[in-house]
C-alpha positions, -999 to 999 in steps of 0.1 A, spaced: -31 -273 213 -44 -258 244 -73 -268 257 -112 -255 255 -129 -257 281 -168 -260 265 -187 -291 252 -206 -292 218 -236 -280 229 -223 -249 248 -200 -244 217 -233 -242 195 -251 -220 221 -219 -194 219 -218 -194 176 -255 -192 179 -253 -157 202 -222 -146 181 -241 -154 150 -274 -136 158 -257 -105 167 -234 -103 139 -233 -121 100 -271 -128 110 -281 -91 104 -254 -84 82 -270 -119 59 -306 -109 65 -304 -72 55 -280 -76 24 -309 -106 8 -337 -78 16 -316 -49 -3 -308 -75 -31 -342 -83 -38 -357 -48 -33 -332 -39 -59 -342 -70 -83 -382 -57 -80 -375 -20 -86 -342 -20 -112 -361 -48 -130 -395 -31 -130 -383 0 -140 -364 -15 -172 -397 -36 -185 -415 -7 -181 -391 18 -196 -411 25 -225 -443 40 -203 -429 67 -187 -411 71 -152 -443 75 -134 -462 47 -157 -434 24 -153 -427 28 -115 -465 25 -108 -465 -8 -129 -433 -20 -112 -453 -16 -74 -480 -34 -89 -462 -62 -88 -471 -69 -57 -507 -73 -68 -505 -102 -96 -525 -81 -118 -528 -98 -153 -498 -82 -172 -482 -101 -142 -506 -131 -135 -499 -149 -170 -461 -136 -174 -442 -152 -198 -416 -129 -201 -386 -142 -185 -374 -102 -169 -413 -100 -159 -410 -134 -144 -377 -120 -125 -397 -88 -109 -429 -107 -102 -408 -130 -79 -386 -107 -68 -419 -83 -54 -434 -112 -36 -400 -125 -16 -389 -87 -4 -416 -85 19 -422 -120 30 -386 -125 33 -381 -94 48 -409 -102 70 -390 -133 84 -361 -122 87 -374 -95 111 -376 -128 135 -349 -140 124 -320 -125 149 -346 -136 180 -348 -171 163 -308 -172 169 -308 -159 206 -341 -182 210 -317 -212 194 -289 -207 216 -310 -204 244 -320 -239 239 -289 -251 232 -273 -233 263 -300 -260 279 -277 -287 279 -243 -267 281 -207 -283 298 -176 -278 309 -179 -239 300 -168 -214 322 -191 -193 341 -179 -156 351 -202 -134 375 -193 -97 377 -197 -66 356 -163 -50 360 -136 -44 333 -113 -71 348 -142 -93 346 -154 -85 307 -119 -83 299 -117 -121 311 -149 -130 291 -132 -115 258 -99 -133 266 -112 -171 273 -138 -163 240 -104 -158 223 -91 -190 231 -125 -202 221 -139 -213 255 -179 -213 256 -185 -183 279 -212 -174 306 -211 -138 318 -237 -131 350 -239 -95 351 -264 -68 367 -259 -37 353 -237 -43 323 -250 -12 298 -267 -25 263 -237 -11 237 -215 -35 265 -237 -66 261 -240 -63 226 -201 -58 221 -200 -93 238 -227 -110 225 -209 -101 187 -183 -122 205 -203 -156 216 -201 -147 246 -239 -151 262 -247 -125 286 -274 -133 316 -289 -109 337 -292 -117 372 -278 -117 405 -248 -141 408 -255 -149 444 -291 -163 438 -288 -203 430 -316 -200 404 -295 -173 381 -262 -198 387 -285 -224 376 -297 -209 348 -260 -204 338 -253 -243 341 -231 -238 367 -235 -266 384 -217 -281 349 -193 -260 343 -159 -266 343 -149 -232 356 -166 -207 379 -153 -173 380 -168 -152 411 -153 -113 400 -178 -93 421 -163 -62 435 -175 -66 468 -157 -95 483 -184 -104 503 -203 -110 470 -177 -137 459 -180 -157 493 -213 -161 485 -212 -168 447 -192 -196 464 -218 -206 487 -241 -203 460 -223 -230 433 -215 -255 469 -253 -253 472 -262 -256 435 -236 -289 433 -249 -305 465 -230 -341 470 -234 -351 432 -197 -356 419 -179 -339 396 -146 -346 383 -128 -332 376 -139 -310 405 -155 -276 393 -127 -247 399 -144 -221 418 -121 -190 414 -133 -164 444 -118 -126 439 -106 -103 471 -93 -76 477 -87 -79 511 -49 -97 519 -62 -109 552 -91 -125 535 -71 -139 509 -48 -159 533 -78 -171 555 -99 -181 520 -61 -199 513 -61 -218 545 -99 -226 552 -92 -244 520 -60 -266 530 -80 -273 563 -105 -289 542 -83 -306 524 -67 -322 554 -97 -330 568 -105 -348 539 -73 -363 536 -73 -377 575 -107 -392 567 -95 -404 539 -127 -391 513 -122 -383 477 -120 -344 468 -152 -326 468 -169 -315 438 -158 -280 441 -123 -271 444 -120 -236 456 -92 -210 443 -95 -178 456 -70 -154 440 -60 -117 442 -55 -94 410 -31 -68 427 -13 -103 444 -6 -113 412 7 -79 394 32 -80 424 44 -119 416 45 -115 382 65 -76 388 91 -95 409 93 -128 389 103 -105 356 121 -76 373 148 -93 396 173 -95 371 175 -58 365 170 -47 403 201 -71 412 221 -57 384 211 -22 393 219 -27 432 253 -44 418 260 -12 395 252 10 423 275 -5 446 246 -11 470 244 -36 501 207 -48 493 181 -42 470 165 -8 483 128 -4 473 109 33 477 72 31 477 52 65 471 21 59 482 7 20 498 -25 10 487 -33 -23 481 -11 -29 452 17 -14 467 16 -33 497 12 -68 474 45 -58 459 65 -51 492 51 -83 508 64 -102 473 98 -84 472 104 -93 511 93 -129 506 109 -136 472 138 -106 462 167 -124 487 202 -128 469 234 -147 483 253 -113 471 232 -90 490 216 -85 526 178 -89 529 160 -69 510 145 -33 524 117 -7 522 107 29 524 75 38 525 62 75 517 28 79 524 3 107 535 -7 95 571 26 69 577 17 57 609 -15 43 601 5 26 571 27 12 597 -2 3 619 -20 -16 593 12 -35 576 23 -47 608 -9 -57 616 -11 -77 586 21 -94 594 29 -93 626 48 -128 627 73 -108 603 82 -83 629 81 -107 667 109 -127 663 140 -105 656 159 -138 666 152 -152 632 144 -122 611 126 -84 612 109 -73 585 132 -40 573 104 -16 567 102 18 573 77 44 568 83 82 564 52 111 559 49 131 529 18 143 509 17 148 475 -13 167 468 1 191 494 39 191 486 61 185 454 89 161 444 119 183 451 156 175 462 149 177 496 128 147 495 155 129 481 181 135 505 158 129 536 153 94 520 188 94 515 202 103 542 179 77 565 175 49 544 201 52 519 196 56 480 170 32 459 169 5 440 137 12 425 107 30 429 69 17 429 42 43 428 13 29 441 -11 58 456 -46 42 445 -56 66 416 -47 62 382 -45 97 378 -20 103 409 -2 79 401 6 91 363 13 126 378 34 114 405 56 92 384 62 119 362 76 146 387 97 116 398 114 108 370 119 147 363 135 144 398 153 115 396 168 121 362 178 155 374 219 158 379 214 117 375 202 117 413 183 84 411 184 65 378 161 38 388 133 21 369 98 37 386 74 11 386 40 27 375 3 8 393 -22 14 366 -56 -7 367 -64 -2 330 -37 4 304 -37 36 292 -25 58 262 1 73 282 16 41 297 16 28 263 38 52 245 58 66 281 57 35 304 68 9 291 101 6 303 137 16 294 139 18 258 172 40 259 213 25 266 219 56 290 213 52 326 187 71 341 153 68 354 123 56 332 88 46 336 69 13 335 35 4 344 23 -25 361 -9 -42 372 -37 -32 344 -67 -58 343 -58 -61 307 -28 -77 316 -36 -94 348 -75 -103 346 -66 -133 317 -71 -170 308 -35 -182 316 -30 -166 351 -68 -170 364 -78 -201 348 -51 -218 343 -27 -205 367 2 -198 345 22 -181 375 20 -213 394 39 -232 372 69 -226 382 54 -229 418 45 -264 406 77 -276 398 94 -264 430 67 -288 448 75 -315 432 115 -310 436 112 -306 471 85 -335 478 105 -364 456 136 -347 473 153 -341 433 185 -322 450 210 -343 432 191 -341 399 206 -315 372 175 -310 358 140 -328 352 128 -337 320 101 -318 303 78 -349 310 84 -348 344 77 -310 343 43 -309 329 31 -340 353 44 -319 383 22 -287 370 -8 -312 366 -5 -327 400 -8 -290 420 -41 -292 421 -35 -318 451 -13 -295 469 -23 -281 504 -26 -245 502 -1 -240 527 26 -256 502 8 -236 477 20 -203 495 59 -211 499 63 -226 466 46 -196 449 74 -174 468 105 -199 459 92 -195 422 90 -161 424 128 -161 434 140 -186 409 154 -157 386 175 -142 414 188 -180 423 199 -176 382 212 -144 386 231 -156 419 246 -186 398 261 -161 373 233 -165 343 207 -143 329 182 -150 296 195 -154 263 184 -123 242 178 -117 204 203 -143 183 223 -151 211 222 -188 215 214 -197 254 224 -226 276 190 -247 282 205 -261 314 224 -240 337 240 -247 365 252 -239 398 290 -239 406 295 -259 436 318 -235 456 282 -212 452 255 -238 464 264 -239 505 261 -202 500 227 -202 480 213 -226 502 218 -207 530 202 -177 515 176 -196 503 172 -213 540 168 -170 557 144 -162 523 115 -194 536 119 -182 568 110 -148 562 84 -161 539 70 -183 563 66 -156 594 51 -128 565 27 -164 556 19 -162 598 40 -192 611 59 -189 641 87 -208 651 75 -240 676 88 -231 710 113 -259 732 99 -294 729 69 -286 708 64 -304 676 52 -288 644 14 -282 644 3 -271 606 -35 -263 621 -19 -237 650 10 -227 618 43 -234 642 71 -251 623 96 -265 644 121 -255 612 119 -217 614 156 -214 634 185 -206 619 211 -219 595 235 -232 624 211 -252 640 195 -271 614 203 -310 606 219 -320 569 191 -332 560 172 -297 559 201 -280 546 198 -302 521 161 -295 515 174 -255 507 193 -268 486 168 -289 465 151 -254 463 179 -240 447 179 -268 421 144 -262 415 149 -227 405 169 -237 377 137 -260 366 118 -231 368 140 -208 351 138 -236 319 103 -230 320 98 -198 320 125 -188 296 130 -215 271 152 -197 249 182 -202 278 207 -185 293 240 -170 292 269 -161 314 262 -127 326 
């Protein structure tokens, strides 16, 4: 059973809010209409003999306890004279009755624990509410200007809604914070989020908390991201050097359009490498129309994760409006990945075109071809919904044309819409030719399992724990070993964090390298592949060029002669090649290859077969 993260008092605070929003009026209104109905139907029966207007006259009059009331005897007079006197009074209290609940809950909120506090007013940030209310979490939602029809669509949930500003330590108190179990900072302003972070360190003070309060922190930014990443494993280390216990706050900042891009790459490998296999291609060849943030998430994830013993490093092509400030900006961004051509260069190149001012024609096509060779795939990614819908379109009308590039296009939407719901949802025919899927709505993204609980970590979490106990000559770990490795990644330095997440990620193209892919429909799968051992030199090596291009796009640079690693400056005297490392760290690539297969039993527990 999973578990909630509320205590019985927050639990009563969120039925309380749900109550008074919802049954409450539903109760209170359906008593009054019952009783009205009693009064009058009854009234009008004793009375039927007077007359309408005799009888309904008499039948108000019960109200007044005149004497044909006052000394009733009749058992239906007895029935309307009550009836008369509890419509009002009842009606009268039950007026109160849906501010006694919210008063109720308020009180009870008094004394709420280990709920989970979110502070923002954005879809990805309501959607989260609903999703941990479904999993029956006690939820807190700071918001400032969340419209009434909005709050009271969540309060009919449990979910209790506090105005304020999230920033202020008075509105986080209010919301318990400083007892939650999770804070949630979903601001769209990433400035915003540092502070809500502030804010809760403030709130907590030294008192202790453990488990320590997980303070999730959105951004937008990439370069904020990775310094948010590694303030925290300095703090961490500091700690550890010291020797002090973990603070009460354990920090998490995350990225929604990071995690679109691991979760594309974790569940699309399979097909890319199949396709670039069809195709006869060299490497996996991705074409990106347009390079927002989203887009550039995914090409950072495909150059760190996508590598394949079969193939050369991956590549891409970027189309974009202004190219050279794309360039400018990416390189910027990741400069380690392009100053050491010794070791590796990041194969990425960017091309102009406009869409607003030029269509999707074959001319386009065959400049791409003709310089960078034919795709893979294609990711549209411009930052519009809109554009991107209309862009996607007119590219699989191209691409399907003649059969010219019968890729999967890979859709950015930030909300699920009707259209990507019945047209991208991937290929639904046998044929081969180009179709669309979307990727990257809030819906899917902004949830319980991959913010709170980090479900895309998991397998992240077992590659840690393969290559710290050094598990190369293990088949496979046991499924108690698994989940203790998943709880133990809390204690991970974030730098660990960052190269595990990207060996995860690439744990379905290790399968796909060993020959396997999932078991489908009534097919019965092998729950513990392997690799054959004429494969795993190769593998390893592949794995061995993949971390090093994920460690220069991380910002590590190779140590230079005589210099030992330094994990504060982010030199690592292990970024050389194959050739001149010891057995011992080609053995360490090789762990990582086992610990794909691990991962692969996770994520797929149906099994695999022989592709």
């Amino acid at each position: 059973m999973a578990h909630k993260y509320a205590n019985i008092w927050s639990r009563a605070a969120a039925g309380l809010t749900a109550l008074a929003h919802t049954q409450a009026s539903v109760f209170r209104w359906g008593v009054v209409l019952v009783l009205t109905c009693v009064w009058i139907g009854g009234g009008l029966w004793v009375w039927r003999d007077l007359g309408f207007s005799e009888s309904f006259y008499r039948t108000l009059s019960a109200v007044s306890m005149w004497d044909e009331y006052f000394n009733a005897h009749d058992p239906a007079r007895e029935v309307v004279r009550y009836a008369a006197l509890a419509a009002p009074v009842v009606g009268l209290l039950f007026a109160f009755s849906g501010q006694l609940g919210r008063s109720l809950a308020r009180i009870f909120n008094l004394a709420a624990a280990r709920h989970i506090v979110i502070a923002g007013d954005s879809p990805a940030a309501l959607s989260l509410a609903l999703d941990c209310r479904r999993c029956k979490d006690s939820v807190i939602l700071i918001a400032q200007d969340l419209a009434d029809e909005t709050a009271l669509g969540l309060r009919r949930k449990g979910v209790i809604v506090l105005a304020g500003d999230a920033t202020h330590i008075e509105t986080l108190r209010t919301a318990r914070a400083h007892h939650a179990a999770h804070v949630v900072a979903f601001e769209p302003d990433d400035t915003a989020n540092l502070q809500i972070e502030a804010a809760v360190r403030r709130l907590v003070g030294k008192a202790r908390r453990k488990p320590p309060i997980g303070v999730h922190v959105s951004t937008r930014s990439p370069m904020l991201l990775k310094e948010a990443r590694e303030m925290r494993s300095a703090e961490m280390r500091r700690k550890e050097k010291k020797k002090e216990q973990h603070g009460p706050i354990d920090p998490k900042p995350f990225s929604l359009e990071e995690m679109a891009a691991r979760a594309l790459v974790q569940h699309e490998s399979q097909t890319l490498l199949s396709l670039a296999q069809q195709f006869g291609q060299e490497r996996v060849h991705i074409v990106f129309f347009g390079f927002d943030s989203a887009g550039e998430a995914v090409a950072a994830r495909v150059l760190m994760s996508l590598w394949s013993a079969h193939f050369a490093p991956p590549c891409i092509t970027v189309l974009a409006p202004q190219p050279e400030a794309a360039e400018a900006a990416f390189k910027a961004r990741y400069r380690e990945a392009f100053a050491h051509p010794d070791l590796w260069t990041a194969d990425v190149a960017f091309q102009p075109f406009d869409w607003d001012a030029a269509s999707i024609g074959p001319e386009l096509l065959d400049r791409v071809e003709q310089t960078r060779g034919k795709p893979t795939a294609i990711v549209v990614s411009t930052g519009a919904d809109p554009g991107n819908i209309h862009l996607s379109i007119a590219l699989k009308r191209a691409c399907n044309h003649g059969l010219r590039w019968p890729v999967p296009i890979f859709m950015r939407e930030s909300s699920q819409s009707e259209f990507s719901q019945l047209y991208a949802h991937g290929d639904d025919t046998a044929e081969l030719d180009a179709y669309l899927q979307a990727f990257g709505a809030h819906q899917v993204n902004a949830t319980r399992a991959r913010i709170i609980e980090g479900s895309l970590d998991q397998g992240a979490a077992i590659a840690h724990e393969h290559y710290n106990k050094g598990l190369g000559q293990r088949e496979a770990m046991s499924m108690r070993e698994l989940q203790a490795a998943m709880r133990d990644w809390s204690d991970v330095l974030e730098t660990y964090r960052a190269a595990n997440r990207a060996a995860s990620d690439s744990a379905m193209t290790k399968i796909w390298d060993a020959g396997w892919r999932p078991a489908k429909g009534d097919e019965k799968g092998d729950t513990a592949p392997t690799v054959a051992p004429e494969l795993m030199e190769q593998m390893a090596r592949r794995e061995h060029d993949r971390w090093v291009a994920e460690r220069l796009m991380a910002g590590w640079r190779p140590t230079g002669q005589g210099e030992a690693r330094n994990n504060d400056l982010m030199a690592h005297d292990k970024l050389a090649p194959w050739d001149a490392l010891t057995d011992q760290d080609r053995n360490n690539d090789a762990v990582q290859v086992r610990a794909a297969l691990d991962v692969a039993r996770v994520v797929h527990k149906e099994g695999f077969v022989r592709r």
